[in-house]
C-alpha positions in Angstrom: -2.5 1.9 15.1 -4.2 3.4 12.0 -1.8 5.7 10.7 -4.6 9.2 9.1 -2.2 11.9 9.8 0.2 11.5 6.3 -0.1 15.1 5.5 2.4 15.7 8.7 4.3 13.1 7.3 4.1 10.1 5.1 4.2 6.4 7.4 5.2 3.9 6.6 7.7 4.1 4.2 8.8 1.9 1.0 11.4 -0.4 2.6 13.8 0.3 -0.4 14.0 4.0 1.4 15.5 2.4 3.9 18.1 0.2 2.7 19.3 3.1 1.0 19.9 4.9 3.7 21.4 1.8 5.7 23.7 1.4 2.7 24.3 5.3 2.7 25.5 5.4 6.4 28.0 2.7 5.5 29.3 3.4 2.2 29.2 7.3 1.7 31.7 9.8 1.8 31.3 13.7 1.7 30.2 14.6 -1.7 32.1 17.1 -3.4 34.6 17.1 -0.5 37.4 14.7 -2.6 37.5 12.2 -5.3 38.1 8.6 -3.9 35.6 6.3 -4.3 33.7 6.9 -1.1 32.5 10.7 -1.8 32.6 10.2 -5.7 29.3 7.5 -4.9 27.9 10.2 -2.5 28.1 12.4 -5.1 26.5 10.0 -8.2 23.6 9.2 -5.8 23.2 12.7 -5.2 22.9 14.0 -8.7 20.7 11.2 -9.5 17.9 12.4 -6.8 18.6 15.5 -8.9 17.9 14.4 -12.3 14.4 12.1 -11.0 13.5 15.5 -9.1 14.2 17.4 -12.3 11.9 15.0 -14.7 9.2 15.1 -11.6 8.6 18.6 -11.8 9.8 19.7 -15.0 12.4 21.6 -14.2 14.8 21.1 -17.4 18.4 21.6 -15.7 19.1 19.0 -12.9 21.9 21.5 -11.3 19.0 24.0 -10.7 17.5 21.2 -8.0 19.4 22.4 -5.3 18.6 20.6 -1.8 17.3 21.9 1.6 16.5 20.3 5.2 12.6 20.6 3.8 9.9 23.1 2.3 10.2 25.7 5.3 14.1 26.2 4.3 13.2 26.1 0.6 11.0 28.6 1.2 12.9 30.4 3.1 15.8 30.4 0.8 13.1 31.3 -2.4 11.5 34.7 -0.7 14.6 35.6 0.9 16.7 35.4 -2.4 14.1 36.9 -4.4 12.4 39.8 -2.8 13.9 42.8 -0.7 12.4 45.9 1.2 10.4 47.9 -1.1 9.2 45.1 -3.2 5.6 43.8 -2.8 4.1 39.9 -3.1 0.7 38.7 -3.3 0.1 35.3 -1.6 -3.4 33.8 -0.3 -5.1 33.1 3.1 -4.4 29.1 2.6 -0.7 29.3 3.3 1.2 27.7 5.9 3.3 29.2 8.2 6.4 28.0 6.3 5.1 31.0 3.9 3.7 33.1 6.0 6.7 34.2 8.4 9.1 34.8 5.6 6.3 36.8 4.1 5.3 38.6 7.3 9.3 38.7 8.2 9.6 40.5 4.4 7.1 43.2 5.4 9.1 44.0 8.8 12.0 44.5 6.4 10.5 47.2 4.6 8.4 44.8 1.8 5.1 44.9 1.4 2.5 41.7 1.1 -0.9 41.3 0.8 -3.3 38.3 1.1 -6.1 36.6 -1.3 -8.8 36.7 1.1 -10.7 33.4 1.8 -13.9 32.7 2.5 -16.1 31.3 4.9 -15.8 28.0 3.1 -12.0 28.3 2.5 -12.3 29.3 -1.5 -10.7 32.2 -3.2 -11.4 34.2 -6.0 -9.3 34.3 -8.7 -10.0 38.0 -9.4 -8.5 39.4 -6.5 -5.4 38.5 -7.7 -5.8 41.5 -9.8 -7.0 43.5 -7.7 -4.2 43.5 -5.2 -1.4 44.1 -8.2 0.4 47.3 -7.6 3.4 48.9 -9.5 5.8 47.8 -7.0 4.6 43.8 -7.3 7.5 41.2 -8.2 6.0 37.9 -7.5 3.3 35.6 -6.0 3.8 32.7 -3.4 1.4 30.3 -2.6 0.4 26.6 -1.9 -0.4 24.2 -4.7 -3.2 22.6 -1.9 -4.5 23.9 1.6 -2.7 21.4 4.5 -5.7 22.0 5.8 -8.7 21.5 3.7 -7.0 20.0 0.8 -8.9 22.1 -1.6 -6.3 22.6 -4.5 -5.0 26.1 -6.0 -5.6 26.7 -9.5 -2.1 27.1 -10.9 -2.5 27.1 -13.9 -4.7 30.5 -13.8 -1.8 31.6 -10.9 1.0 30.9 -13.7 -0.6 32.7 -16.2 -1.4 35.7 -14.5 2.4 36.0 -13.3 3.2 35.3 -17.3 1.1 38.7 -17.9 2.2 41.0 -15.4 5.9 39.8 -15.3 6.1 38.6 -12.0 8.1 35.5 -10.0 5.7 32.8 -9.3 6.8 30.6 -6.3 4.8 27.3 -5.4 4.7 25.5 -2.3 4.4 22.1 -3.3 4.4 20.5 0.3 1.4 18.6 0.4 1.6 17.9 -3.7 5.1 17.1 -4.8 4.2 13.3 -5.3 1.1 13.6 -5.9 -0.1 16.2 -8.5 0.9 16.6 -11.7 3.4 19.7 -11.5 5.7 21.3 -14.6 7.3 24.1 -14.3 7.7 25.3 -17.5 3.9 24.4 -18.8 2.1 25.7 -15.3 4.3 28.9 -15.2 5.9 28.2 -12.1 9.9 30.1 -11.7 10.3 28.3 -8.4 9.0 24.8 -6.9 9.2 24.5 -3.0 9.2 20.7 -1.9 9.5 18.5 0.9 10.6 15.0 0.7 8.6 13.0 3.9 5.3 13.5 2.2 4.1 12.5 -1.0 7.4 11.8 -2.1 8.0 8.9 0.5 11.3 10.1 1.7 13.0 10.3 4.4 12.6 13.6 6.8 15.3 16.4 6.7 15.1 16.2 2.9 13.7 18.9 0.7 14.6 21.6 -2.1 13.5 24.4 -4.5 14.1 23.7 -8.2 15.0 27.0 -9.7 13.6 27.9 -13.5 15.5 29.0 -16.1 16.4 33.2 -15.8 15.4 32.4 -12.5 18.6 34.2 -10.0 18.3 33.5 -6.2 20.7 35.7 -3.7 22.4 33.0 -1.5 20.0 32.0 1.7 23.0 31.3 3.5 27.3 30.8 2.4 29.9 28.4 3.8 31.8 25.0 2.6 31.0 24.2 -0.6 34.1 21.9 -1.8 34.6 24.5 -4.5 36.6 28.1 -5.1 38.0 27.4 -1.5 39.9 30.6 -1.7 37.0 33.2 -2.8 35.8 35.0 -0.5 32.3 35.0 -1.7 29.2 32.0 -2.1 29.7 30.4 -5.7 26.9 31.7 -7.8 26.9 28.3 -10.0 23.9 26.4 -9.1 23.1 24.2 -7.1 26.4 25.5 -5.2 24.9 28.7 -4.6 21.9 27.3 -2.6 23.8 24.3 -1.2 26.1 26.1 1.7 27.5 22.6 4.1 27.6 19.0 3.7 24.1 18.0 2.1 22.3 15.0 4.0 23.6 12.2 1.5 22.2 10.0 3.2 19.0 11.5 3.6 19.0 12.0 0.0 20.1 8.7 -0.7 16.6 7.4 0.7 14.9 9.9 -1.0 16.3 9.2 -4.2 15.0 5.4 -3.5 11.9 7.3 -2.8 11.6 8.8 -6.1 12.3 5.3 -8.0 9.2 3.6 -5.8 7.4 6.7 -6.8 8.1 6.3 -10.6 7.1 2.3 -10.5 4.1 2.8 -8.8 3.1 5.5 -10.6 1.9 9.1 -9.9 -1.5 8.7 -11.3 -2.0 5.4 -9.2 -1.0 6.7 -5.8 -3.3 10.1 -6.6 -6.1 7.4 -7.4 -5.8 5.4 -4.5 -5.2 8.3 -1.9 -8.1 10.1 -2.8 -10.4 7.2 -3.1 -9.9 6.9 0.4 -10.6 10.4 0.8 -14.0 10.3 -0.5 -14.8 7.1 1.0 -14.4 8.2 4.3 -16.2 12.0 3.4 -18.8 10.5 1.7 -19.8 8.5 5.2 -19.2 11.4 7.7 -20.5 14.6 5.9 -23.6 13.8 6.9 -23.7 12.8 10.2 -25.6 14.6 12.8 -23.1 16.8 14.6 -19.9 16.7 11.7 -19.0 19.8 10.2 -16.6 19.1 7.4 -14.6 21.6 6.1 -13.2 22.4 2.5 -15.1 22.0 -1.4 -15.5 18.2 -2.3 -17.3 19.5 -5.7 -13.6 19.2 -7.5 -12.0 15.7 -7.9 -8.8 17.0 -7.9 -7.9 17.4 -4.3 -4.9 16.5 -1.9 -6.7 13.8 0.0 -7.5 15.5 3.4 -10.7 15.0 5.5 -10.7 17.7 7.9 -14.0 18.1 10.2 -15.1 19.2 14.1 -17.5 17.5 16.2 -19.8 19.8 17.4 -18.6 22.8 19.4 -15.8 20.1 21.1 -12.1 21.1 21.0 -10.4 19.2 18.4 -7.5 18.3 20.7 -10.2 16.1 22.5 -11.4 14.4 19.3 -8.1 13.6 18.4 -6.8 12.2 21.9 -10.0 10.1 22.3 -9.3 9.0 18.2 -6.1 7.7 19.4 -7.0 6.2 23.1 -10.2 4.4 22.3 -10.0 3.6 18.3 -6.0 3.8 17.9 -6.3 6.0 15.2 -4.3 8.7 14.6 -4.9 12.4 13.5 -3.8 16.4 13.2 -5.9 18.4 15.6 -5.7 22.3 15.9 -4.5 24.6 13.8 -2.2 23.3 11.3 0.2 25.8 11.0 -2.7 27.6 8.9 -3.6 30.7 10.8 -5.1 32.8 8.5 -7.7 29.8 6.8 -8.6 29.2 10.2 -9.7 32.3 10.7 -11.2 32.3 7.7 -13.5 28.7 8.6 -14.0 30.5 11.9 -12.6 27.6 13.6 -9.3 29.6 15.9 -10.5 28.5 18.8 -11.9 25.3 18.4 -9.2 24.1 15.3 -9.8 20.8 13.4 -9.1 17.4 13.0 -7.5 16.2 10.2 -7.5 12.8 8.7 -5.1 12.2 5.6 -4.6 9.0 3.5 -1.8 7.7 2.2 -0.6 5.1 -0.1 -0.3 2.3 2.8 -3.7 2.9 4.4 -6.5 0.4 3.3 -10.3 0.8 2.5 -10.7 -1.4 6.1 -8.8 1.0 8.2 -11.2 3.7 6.5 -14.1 2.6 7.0 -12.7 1.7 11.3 -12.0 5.4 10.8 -15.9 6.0 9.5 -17.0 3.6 12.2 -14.9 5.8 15.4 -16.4 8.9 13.7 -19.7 8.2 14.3 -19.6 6.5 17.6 -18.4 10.1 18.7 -21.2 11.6 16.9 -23.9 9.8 18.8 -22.1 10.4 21.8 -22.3 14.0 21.0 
């Protein structure tokens, strides 16, 4: 099988992951739940993933990483503890769903939200921003790259328009944690949304928000926390206050392993090689008779996404014939991105996606290039 479909989730992963996890399931105890051996190593490992998640993102207080199942809690847990009825939020048409329901869940509440419009081609204009500020606005929230075209937000420009006007700036780092350069405190960011199975290499079920400095979130949800057993009340300390239950150590054990592949293999060299395969295989297809491909390749900096139709043919086809007759496998439909499809015009027909990863090889790209255009002629 040629594995294309690494935006969903990264495969396969560094065998270190793993062991950790192996080692996890047999030597942790609960952390923060007593202080013999067993949970006091549950508890190390744990802050460690903290402190490599801080110096990743540039969030300069490792107790401010506070951990989640994935980005769609983290998200979650970000607009709900920010916002409230009567406050309004700008966002874009490139979000996923894991923004778009809190959002559209925020306006049933009594909030108010409006949407950077894309266009035909999937690109936004900067200005609008402006244009949709009101008196009422508190924040933005938006993706650092489109899961579905893989054309990149300019978040720098987002940070500092938040800077100006005083608002909460809230990034969904999903498809970029890993990947792209992010810091917090240099891009204007107040809140980073992550995932861990992506570019990260972890394991799935992991995840977090790292929460900037002045930065207060109201609790996304209250329980066990191993602390002030007798208040009746969620801990406001951080990460407590985001951290209600018994974390998945060993989860974050593996992602922690993750993290350390990810810092000896370097950022920079993973970017390079991702999106070298990218460009290989768009460079081959964009022109063949038939292939519409979808997104701006003018910009080097991209997540490395290759999404395209064939023809008027539902992408649920492509894909299933991608898998049965070439044994590749990719993303059809609609990606969790409703609003961009519309946008693209492609609702009804969706897309297929193909997305590199570390593991994939220029040979299984250019098999990839080859099944592509064999459907083409077909076509």
């Amino acid at each position: 099988m040629i594995y294309l479909d690494n935006s969903a989730t990264t495969r396969p992963k560094p065998p270190a992951v793993g062991r950790a996890i192996l080692a996890a399931l047999e030597g942790f105890g609960n952390s923060g739940r007593g202080a013999h051996d067993e949970a006091l190593t549950a508890a190390r490992t744990i802050y460690d993933a903290r402190e490599k998640l801080a110096a990743l993102f540039g969030c300069n207080r490792p107790e401010r990483v506070c951990f989640a199942q994935n980005s769609t809690e983290a998200l979650n847990a970000a607009i709900a503890g920010l916002f409230a009825p009567g406050d309004h939020v700008i966002s874009t048409d490139r979000e996923h769903n894991s923004v778009l329901r809190p959002l559209y869940r925020l306006r049933a509440q009594g909030g108010e939200v409006d949407f950077v419009p894309a266009d035909r081609h999937g690109q936004i204009d900067y200005a609008d921003f402006e244009k949709l500020l009101r008196p009422n606005t508190k924040g933005v929230v938006c993706t650092h790259a489109s899961n579905l075209t893989g054309d990149v937000t300019d978040i720098v420009r987002v940070g500092n328009f938040c800077r100006t006007h005083g608002l909460t700036f809230v990034l969904d780092a999903s498809q970029t944690a890993g990947l792209l350069p992010i810091d917090m405190a240099a891009q204007g960011m107040d809140v980073v949304c992550f995932t861990g199975h992506k570019s990260l290499y972890g394991p799935q079920g992991t995840g977090g928000l790292c929460v900037g400095e002045g930065v207060e979130l109201r609790p996304f949800k209250v329980g066990g926390t191993g602390v002030q057993s007798f208040s009746e009340i969620q801990p406001m300390e951080y990460p407590t206050r985001m951290e209600a239950g018994t974390l998945n150590g060993h989860g974050i054990a593996g992602l922690s392993a993750a993290l350390d592949w990810l810092n000896e293999t370097g950022v920079d060299s993973i970017r390079a090689h991702d999106c070298a395969l990218a460009r290989r295989f768009y460079e081959s297809v964009k022109d063949l008779l038939g292939v519409t491909v979808y997104g701006d390749f003018s910009s080097e900096v991209r997540a490395p996404i290759v999404t395209l139709n064939l023809g008027e043919r539902d992408s649920a086809m492509v894909s299933d014939e991608l898998e049965r007759r070439f044994y590749i496998a990719t993303r059809p439909g609609a990606h969790c991105a409703p609003r961009l499809h519309r946008a693209l015009g492609t609702e009804e027909q969706g897309a297929v996606r193909f997305s590199f990863g570390y593991f994939n090889t220029e040979a299984e790209t250019d098999e990839a290039v080859a099944a592509v255009k064999t459907l083409a002629e077909e076509l």
